[in-house]
C-alpha positions as a Markdown table, in Angstrom:
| # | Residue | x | y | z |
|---|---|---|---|---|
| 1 | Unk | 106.3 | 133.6 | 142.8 |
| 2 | Unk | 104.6 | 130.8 | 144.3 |
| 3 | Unk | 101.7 | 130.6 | 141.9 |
| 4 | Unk | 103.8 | 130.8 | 139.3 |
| 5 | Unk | 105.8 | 128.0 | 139.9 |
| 6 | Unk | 102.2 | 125.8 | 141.1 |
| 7 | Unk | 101.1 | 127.2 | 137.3 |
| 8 | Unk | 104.4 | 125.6 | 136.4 |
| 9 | Unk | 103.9 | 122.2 | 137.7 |
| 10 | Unk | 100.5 | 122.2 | 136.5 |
| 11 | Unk | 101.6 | 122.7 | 133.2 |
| 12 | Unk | 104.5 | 120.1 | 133.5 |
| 13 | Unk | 102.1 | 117.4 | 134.7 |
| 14 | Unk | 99.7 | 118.0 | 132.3 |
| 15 | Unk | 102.5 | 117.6 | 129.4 |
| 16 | Unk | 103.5 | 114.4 | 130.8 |
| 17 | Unk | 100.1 | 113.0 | 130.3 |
| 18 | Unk | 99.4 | 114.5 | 126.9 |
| 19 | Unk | 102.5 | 112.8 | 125.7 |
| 20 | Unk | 101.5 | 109.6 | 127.3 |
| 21 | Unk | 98.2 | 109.5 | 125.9 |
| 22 | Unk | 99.4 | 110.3 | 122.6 |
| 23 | Unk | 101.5 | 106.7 | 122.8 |
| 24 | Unk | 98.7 | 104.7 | 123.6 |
| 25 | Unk | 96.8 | 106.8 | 120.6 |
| 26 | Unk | 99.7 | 105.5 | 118.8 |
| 27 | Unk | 99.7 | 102.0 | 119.5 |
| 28 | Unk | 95.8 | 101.8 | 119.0 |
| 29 | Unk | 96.2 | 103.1 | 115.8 |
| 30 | Unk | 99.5 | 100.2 | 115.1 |
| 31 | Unk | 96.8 | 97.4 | 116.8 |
| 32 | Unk | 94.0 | 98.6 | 114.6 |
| 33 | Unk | 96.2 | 98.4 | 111.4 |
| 34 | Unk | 97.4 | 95.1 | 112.2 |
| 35 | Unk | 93.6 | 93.7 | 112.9 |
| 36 | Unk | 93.0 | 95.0 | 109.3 |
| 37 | Unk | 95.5 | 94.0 | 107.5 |
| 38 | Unk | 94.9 | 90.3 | 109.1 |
| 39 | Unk | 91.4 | 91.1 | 108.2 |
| 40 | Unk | 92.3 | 92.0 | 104.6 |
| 41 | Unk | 94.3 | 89.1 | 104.1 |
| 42 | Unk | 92.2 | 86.5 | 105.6 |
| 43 | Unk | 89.0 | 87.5 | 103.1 |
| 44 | Unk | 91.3 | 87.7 | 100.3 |
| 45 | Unk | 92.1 | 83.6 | 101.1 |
| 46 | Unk | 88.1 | 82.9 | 101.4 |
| 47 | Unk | 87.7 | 85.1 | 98.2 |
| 48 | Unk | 85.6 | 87.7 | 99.6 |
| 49 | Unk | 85.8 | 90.4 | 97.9 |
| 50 | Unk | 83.5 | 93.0 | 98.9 |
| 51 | Unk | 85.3 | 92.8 | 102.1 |
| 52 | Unk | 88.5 | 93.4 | 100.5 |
| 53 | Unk | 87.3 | 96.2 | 98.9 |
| 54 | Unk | 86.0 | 97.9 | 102.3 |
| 55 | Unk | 89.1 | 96.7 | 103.9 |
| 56 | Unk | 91.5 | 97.9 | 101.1 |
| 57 | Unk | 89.9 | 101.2 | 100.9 |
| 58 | Unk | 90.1 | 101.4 | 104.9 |
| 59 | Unk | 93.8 | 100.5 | 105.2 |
| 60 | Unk | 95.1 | 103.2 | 102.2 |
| 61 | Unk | 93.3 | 105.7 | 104.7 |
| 62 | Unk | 94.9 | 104.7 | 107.6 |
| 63 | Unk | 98.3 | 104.6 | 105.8 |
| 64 | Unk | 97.5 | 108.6 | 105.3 |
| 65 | Unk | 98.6 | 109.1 | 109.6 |
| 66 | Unk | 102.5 | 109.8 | 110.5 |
| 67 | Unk | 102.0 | 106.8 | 113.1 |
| 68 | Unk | 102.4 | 104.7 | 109.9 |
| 69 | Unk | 105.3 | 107.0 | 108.1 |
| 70 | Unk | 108.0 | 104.5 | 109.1 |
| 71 | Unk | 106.3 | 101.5 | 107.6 |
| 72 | Unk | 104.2 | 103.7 | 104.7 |
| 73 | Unk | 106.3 | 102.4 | 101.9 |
| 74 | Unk | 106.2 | 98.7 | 102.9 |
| 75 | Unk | 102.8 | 99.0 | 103.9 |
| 76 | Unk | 101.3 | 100.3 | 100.3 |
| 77 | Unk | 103.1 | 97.8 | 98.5 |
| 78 | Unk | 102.2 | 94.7 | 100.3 |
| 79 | Unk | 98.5 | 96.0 | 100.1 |
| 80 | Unk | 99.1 | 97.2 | 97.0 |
| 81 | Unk | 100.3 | 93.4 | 95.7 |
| 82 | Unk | 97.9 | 91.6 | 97.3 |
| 83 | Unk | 95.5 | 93.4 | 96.2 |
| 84 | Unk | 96.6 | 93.0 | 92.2 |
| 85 | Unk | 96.8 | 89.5 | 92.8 |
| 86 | Unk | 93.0 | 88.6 | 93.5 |
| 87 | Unk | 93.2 | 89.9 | 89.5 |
| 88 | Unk | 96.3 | 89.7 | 88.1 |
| 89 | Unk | 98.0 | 86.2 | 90.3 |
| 90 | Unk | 100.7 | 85.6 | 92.7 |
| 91 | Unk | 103.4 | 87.1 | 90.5 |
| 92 | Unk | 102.5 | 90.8 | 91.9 |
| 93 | Unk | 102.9 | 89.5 | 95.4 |
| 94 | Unk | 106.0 | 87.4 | 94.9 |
| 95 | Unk | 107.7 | 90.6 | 92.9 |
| 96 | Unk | 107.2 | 92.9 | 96.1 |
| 97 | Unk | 108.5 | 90.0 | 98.6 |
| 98 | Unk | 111.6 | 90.1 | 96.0 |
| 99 | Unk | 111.9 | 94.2 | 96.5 |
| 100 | Unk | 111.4 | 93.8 | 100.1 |
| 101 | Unk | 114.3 | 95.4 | 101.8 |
| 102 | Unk | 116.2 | 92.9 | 103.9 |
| 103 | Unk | 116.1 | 94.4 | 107.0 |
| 104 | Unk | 112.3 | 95.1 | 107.2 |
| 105 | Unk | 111.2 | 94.2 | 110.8 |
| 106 | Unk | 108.1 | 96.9 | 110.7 |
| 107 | Unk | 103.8 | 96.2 | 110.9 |
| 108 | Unk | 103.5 | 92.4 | 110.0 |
| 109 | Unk | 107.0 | 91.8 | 109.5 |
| 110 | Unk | 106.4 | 87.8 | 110.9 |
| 111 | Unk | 104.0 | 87.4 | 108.5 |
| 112 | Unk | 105.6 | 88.9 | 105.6 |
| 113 | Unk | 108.6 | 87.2 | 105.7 |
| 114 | Unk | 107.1 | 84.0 | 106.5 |
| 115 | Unk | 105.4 | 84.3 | 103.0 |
| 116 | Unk | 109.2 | 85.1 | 102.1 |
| 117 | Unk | 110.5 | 81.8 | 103.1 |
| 118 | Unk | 107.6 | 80.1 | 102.5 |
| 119 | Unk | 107.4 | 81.8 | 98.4 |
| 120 | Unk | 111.4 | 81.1 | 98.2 |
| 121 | Unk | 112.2 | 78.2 | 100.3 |
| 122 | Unk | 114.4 | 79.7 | 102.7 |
| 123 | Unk | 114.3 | 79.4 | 106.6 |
């Protein structure tokens, strides 16, 4: 009885820290999206668009995990916009802030909605 219950604990404690490991894998992967999509915008400002391509390919990839399932839709589009607008202008980007649902406060939601207020002169 008594090695069952030490095979017990063992397996209890080594639960608790595969469950805690897979948080931090989580939040690596939310840190690493964030560092890209900063990248992504920043060489889209300095036109640089062989970066943007790496970085556009990169990030659709990423978007692809369940840690990102939440914030998928949101994600893709303002990707998705920005990345039109190196081609196509602004209007692509200002048409998803506009479809943005109000109560987005996901991956880059400061930024995003800073371009909101910014695009639509609100505060």
């Amino acid at each position: 009885m008594k090695k069952y219950i030490f095979i017990l604990i063992i397996f209890v404690i080594s639960s608790i820290g595969c469950s805690q490991e897979a948080n931090v894998e989580k939040e690596l992967q939310k840190n690493e999206m964030v560092d890209l999509l900063t990248d992504y915008r920043e060489n889209l400002s300095l036109f640089k668009y062989v970066e943007v391509e790496q970085l556009y390919i990169e990030i659709k990839n990423m978007l692809t995990k369940d840690v990102f399932a939440e914030d998928r839709e949101v994600l893709e589009g303002y990707v998705e916009s920005l990345y039109r607008a190196k081609d196509e202008g602004m209007q692509m980007y200002q048409h998803f802030l506009e479809e943005l649902p109000s109560d987005y406060d996901g991956i880059i939601s400061e930024i995003i909605w800073e371009d909101y207020n910014v695009i639509f002169g609100e505060d």
